[in-house]
LOLUM-441607 format. One record per residue: residue in one letter; x, y, z of N, C-alpha, C in turn; residue number from 1. Coordinates in steps of 0.1 Angstrom, whole numbers, plus 5000, padded with zeros to 4 digits. Example, Ala and Ser with C-alpha at 12.3 -4.5 7.8 and 13.67 -1.06 7.14 Angstrom:
<atoms>
   gutor    n_u    n_v    n_w   ca_u   ca_v   ca_w    c_u    c_v    c_w   vexro
       A   5132   4943   5078   5123   4955   5078   5132   4967   5078       1
       S   5128   4978   5071   5137   4989   5071   5129   5000   5079       2
</atoms>
This chain:
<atoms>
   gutor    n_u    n_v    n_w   ca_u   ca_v   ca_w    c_u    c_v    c_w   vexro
       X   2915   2362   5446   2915   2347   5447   2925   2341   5437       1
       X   2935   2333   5442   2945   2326   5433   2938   2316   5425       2
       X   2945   2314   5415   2942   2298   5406   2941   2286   5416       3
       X   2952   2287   5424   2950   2274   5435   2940   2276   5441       4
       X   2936   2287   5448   2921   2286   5456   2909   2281   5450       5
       X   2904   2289   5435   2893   2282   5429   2895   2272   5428       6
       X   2908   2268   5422   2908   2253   5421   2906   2240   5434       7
       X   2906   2248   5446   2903   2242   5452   2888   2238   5460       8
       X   2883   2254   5452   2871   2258   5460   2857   2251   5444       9
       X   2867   2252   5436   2855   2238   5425   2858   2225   5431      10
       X   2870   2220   5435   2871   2206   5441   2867   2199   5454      11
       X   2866   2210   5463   2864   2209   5473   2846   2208   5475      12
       X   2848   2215   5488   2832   2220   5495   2822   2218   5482      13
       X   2826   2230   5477   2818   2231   5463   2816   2225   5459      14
       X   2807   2224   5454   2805   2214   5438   2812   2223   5422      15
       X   2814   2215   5415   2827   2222   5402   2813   2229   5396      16
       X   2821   2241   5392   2812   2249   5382   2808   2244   5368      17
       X   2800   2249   5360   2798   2245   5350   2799   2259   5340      18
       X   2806   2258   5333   2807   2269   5326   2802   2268   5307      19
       X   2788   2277   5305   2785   2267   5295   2787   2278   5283      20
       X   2787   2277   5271   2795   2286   5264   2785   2284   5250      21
       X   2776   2295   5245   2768   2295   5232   2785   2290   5220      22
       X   2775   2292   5209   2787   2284   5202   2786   2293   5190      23
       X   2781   2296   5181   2779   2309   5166   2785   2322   5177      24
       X   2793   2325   5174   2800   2341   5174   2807   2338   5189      25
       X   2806   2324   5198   2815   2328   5210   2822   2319   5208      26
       X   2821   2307   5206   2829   2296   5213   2838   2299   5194      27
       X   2828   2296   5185   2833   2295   5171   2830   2307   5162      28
       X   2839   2310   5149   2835   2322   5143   2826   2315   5131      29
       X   2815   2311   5128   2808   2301   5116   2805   2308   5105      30
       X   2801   2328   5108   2793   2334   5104   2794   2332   5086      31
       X   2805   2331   5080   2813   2331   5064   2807   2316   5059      32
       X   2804   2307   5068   2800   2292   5064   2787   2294   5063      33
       X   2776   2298   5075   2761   2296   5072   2758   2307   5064      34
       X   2764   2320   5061   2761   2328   5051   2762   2318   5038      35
       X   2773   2312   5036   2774   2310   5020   2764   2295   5022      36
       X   2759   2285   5033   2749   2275   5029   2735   2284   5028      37
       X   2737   2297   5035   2722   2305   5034   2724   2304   5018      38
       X   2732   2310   5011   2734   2315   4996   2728   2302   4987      39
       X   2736   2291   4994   2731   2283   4987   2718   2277   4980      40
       X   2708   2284   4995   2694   2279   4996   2685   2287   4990      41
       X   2689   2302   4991   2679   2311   4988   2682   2312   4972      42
       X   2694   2314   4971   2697   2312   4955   2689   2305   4948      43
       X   2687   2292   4952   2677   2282   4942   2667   2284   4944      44
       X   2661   2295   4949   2645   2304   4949   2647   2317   4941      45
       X   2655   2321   4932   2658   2330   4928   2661   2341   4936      46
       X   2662   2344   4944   2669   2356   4952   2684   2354   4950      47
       X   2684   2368   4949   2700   2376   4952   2704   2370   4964      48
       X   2721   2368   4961   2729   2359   4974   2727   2374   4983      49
       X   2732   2371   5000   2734   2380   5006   2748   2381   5009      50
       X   2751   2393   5022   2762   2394   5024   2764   2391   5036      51
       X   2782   2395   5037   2783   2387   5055   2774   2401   5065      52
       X   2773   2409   5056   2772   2422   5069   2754   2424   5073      53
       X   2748   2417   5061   2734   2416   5062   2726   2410   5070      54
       X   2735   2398   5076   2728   2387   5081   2736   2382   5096      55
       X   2747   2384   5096   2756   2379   5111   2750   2384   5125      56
       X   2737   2390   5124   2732   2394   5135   2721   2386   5139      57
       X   2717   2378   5130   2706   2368   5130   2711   2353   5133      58
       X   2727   2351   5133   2728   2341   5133   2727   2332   5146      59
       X   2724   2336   5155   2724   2332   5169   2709   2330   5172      60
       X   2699   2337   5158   2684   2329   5155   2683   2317   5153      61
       X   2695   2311   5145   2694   2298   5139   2688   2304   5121      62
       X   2685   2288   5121   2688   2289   5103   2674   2301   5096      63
       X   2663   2292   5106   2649   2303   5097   2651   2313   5096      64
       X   2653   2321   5110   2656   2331   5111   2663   2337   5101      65
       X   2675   2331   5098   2683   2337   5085   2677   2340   5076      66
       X   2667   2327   5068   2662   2320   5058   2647   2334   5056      67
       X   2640   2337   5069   2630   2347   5066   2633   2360   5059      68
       X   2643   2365   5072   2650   2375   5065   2654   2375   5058      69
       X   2661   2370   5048   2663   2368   5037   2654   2375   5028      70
       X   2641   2367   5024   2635   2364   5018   2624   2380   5020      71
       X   2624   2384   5033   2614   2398   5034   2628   2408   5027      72
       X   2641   2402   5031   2652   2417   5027   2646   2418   5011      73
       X   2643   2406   5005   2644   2408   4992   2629   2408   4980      74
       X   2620   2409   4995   2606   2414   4995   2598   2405   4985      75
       X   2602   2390   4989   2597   2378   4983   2591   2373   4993      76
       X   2576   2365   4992   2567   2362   5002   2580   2347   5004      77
       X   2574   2337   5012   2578   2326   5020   2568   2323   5026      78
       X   2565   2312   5018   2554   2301   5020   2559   2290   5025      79
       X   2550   2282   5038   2556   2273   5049   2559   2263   5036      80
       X   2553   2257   5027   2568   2249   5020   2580   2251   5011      81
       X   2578   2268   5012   2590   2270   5006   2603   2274   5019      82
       X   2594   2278   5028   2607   2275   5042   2610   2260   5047      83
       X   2601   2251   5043   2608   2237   5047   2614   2231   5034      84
       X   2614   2234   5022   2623   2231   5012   2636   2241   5017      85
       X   2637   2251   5019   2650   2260   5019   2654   2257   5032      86
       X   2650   2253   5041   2656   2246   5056   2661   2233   5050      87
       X   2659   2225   5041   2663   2212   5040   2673   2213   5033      88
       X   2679   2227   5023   2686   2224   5016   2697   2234   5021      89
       X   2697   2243   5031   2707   2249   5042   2711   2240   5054      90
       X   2706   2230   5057   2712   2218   5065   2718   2210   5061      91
       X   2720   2205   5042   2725   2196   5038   2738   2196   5036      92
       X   2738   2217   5029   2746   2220   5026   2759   2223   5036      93
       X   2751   2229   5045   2758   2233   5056   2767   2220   5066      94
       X   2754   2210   5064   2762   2198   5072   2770   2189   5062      95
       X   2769   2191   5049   2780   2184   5042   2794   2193   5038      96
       X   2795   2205   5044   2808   2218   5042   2814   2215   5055      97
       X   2810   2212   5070   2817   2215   5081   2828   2207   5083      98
       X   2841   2212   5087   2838   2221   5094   2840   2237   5085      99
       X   2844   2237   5070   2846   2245   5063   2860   2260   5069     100
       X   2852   2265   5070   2863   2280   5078   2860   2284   5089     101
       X   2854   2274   5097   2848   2277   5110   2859   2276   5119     102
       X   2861   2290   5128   2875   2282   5137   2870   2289   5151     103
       X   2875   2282   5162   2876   2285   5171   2879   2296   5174     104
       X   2877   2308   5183   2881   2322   5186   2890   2322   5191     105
       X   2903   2326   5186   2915   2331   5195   2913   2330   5210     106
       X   2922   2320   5216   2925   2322   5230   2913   2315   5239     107
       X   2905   2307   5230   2891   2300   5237   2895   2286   5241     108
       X   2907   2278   5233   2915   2268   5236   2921   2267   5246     109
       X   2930   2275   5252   2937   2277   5260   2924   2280   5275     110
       X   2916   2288   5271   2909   2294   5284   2901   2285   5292     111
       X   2898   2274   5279   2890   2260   5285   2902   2250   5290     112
       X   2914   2251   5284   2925   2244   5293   2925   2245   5309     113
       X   2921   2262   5311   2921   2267   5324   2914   2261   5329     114
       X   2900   2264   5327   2888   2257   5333   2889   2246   5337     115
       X   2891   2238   5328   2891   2220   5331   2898   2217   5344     116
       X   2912   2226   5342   2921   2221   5347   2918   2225   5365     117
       X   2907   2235   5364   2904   2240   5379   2893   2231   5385     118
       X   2888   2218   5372   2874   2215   5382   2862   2216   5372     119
       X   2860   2226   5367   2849   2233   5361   2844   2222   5350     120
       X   2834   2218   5344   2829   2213   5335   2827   2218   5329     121
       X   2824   2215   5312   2822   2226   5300   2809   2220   5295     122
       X   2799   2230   5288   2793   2225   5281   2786   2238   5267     123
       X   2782   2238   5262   2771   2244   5248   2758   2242   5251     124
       X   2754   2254   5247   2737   2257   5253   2739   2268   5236     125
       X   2736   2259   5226   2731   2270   5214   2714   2267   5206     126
       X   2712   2278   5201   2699   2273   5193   2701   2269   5182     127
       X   2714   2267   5174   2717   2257   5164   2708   2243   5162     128
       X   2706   2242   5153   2701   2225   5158   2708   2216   5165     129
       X   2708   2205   5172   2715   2200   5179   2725   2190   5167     130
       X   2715   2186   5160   2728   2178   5150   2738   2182   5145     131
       X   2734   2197   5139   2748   2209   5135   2754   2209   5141     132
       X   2748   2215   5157   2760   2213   5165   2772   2204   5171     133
       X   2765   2191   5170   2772   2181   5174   2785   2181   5164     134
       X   2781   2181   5148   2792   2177   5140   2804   2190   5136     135
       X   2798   2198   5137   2806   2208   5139   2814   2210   5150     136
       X   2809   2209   5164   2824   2206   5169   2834   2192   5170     137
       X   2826   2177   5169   2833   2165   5164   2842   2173   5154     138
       X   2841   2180   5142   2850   2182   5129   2860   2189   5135     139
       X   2857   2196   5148   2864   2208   5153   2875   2201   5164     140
       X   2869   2188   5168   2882   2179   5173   2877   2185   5188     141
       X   2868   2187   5192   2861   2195   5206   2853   2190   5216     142
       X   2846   2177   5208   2838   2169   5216   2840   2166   5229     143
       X   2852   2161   5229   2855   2156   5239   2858   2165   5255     144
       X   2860   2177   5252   2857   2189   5261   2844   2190   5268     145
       X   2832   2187   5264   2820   2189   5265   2813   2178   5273     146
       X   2805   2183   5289   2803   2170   5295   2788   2171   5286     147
       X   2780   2190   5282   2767   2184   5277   2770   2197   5264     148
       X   2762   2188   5252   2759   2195   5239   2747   2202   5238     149
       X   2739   2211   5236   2720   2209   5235   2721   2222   5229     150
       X   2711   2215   5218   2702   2227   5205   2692   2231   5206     151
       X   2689   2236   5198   2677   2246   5196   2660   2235   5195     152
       X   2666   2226   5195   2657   2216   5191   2660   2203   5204     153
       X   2671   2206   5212   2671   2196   5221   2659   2189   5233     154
       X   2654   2203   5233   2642   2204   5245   2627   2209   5235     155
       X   2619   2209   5249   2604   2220   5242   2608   2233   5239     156
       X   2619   2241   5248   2618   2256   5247   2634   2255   5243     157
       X   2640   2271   5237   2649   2271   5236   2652   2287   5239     158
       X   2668   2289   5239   2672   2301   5244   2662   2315   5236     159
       X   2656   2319   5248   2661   2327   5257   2649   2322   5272     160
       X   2647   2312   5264   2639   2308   5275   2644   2300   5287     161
       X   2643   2301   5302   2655   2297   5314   2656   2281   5308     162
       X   2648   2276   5310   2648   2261   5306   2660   2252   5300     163
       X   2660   2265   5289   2672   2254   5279   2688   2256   5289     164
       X   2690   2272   5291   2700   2270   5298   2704   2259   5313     165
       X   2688   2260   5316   2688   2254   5328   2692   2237   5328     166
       X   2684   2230   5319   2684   2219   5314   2695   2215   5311     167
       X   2702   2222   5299   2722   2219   5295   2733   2221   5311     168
       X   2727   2229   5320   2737   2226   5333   2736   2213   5340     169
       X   2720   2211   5341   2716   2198   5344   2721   2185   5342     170
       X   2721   2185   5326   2725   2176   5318   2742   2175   5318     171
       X   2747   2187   5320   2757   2186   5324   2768   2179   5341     172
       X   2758   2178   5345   2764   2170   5360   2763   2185   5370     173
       X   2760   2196   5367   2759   2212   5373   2749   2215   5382     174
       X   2748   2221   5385   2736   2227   5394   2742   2242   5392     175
       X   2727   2247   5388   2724   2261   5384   2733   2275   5393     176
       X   2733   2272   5408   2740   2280   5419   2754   2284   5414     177
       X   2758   2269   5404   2779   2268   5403   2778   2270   5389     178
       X   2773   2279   5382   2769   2283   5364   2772   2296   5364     179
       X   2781   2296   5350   2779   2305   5346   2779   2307   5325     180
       X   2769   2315   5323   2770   2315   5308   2777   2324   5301     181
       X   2782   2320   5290   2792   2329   5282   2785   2332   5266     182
       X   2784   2341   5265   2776   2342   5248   2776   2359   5245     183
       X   2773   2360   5231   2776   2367   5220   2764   2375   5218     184
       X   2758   2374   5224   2744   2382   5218   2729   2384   5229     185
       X   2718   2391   5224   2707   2393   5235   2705   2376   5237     186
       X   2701   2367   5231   2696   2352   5236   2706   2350   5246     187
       X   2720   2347   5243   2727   2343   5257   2725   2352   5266     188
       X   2725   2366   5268   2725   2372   5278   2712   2370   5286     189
       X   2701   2375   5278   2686   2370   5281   2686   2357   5289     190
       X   2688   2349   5285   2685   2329   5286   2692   2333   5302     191
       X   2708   2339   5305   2712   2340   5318   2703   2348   5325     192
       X   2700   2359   5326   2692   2366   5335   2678   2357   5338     193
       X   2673   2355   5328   2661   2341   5327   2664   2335   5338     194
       X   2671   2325   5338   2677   2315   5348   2685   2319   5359     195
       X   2685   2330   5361   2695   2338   5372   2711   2333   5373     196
       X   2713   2332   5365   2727   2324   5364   2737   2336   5357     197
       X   2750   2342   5360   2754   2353   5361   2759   2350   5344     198
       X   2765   2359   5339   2769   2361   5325   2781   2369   5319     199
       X   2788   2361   5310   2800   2371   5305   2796   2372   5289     200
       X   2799   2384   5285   2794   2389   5273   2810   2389   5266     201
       X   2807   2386   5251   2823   2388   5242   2815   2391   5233     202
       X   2824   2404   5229   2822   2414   5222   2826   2413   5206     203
       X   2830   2402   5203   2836   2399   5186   2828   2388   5182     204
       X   2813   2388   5182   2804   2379   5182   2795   2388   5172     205
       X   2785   2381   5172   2773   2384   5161   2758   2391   5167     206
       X   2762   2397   5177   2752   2410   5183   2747   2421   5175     207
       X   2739   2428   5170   2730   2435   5165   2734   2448   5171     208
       X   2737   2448   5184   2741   2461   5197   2749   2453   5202     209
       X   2754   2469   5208   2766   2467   5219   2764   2459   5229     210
       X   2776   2450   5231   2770   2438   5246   2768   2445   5252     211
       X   2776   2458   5262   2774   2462   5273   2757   2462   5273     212
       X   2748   2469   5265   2738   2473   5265   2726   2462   5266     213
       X   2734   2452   5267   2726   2437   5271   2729   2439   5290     214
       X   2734   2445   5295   2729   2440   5308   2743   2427   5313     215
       X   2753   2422   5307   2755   2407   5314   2763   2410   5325     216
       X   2770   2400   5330   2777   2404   5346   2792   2411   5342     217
       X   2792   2412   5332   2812   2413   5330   2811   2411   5319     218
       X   2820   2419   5307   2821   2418   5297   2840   2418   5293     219
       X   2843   2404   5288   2861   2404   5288   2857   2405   5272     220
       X   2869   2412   5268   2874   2411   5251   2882   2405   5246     221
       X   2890   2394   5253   2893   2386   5247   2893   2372   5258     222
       X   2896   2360   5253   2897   2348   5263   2909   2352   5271     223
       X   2919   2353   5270   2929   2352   5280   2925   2363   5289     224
       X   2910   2366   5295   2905   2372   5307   2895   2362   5312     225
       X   2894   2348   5305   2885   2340   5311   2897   2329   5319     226
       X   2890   2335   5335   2901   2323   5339   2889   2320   5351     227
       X   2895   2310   5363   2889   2302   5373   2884   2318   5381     228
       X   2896   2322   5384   2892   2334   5396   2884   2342   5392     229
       X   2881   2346   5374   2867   2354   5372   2861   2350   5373     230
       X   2856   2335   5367   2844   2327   5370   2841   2329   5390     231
       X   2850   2328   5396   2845   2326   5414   2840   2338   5420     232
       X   2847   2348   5409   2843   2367   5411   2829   2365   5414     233
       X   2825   2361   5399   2807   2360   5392   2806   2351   5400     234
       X   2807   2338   5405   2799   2329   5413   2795   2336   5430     235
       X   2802   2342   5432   2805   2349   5446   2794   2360   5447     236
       X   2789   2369   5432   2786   2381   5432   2798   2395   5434     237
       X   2806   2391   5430   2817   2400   5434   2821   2409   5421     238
       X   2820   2405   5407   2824   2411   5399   2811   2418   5387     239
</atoms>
């Protein structure tokens, strides 16, 4: 299928795809920023700072997640107000550094150029908080790409539960049939199979294991393999 055909086949008959994209390890690389606001927080509990290699696999938990492990790596209990003191003071920090060294992943600028340009609407389905999220791509100059934003906190459930991805297509002007999700780790892949909505896995993210070993529909290694005609592969069932 040519670029002109999807493009015609999101404009047309169809309804435009929605292509929604987690955001820690796919859309952005954050990992070096919420490491050092993690540092910041656990630090002023007396714990040893961590490293990038200790924790980048958690980061697609969102912040507690970080914040627990942390605290068991370094075999210090965590008492619920010592995790809502250390959540308040890894949001402050984190939301007063952004956008810090967070940058877009090579070749994700251009690939959403494609998209747009075929029809497709964009949106973010992360478990970040939604406010993080928000300001971090506003700093990233990205907003305006995005028909929907939604966090970890935007709904009752969140990824990996079908719901959230279901609800961000929704939200997005989408219907679930013309979706496809793109992410970094078991929650994005998971949340897609959840919602039956096909999946592309990128492999320079903050996964624990090998994507393949997640199961998603197609796994590209870099953006300039994300174009209209793979998206219509996966919408079709074809790839």
């Amino acid at each position: 299928m040519s670029l002109s055909t999807s493009a015609s086949a999101s404009s047309g008959a169809l309804p435009p795809a929605t292509i929604v994209f987690d955001l820690d390890g796919t859309l952005v690389d954050t990992a070096p920023d919420l490491v050092a606001s993690l540092n910041h927080a656990v630090t002023q509990a007396g714990l040893a700072p961590v490293g990038y290699d200790d924790l980048t696999h958690l980061v697609g938990h969102g912040a507690q997640a970080m914040i627990e492990r942390t605290f068991a790596m370094r075999e210090k209990p965590l008492s619920e107000d010592d995790l809502a003191w250390q959540m308040k003071e890894f949001v402050a920090h984190y939301h007063a550094t952004m956008p810090g060294a967070s940058m877009p992943y090579p070749g994700v600028l251009d690939a959403m150029d494609r998209l747009s340009a075929a029809g497709y609407r964009l949106a973010v389905c992360t478990n970040k908080l939604e406010m993080l999220a928000r300001t971090l791509i506003e700093a990233l100059g990205l907003t305006s790409r995005f028909a929907a934003i939604t966090g970890g906190d935007t709904f009752d459930v969140r990824k990996p539960h079908a719901e959230h991805l279901l609800a961000t297509i929704r939200l997005a002007g989408g219907t679930p049939g013309r979706a496809v999700m793109i992410g970094d780790s078991r929650n994005d892949i998971l949340v897609a199979h959840n919602a039956e909505v096909p999946s592309i896995a990128v492999p320079f993210g903050y996964s624990d294991v090998a994507v393949e070993t997640l199961a998603p529909s197609v796994v590209i290694s870099h953006f300039t393999e994300l174009t209209p005609d793979l998206v219509e592969r996966l919408l079709a069932g074809q790839a």
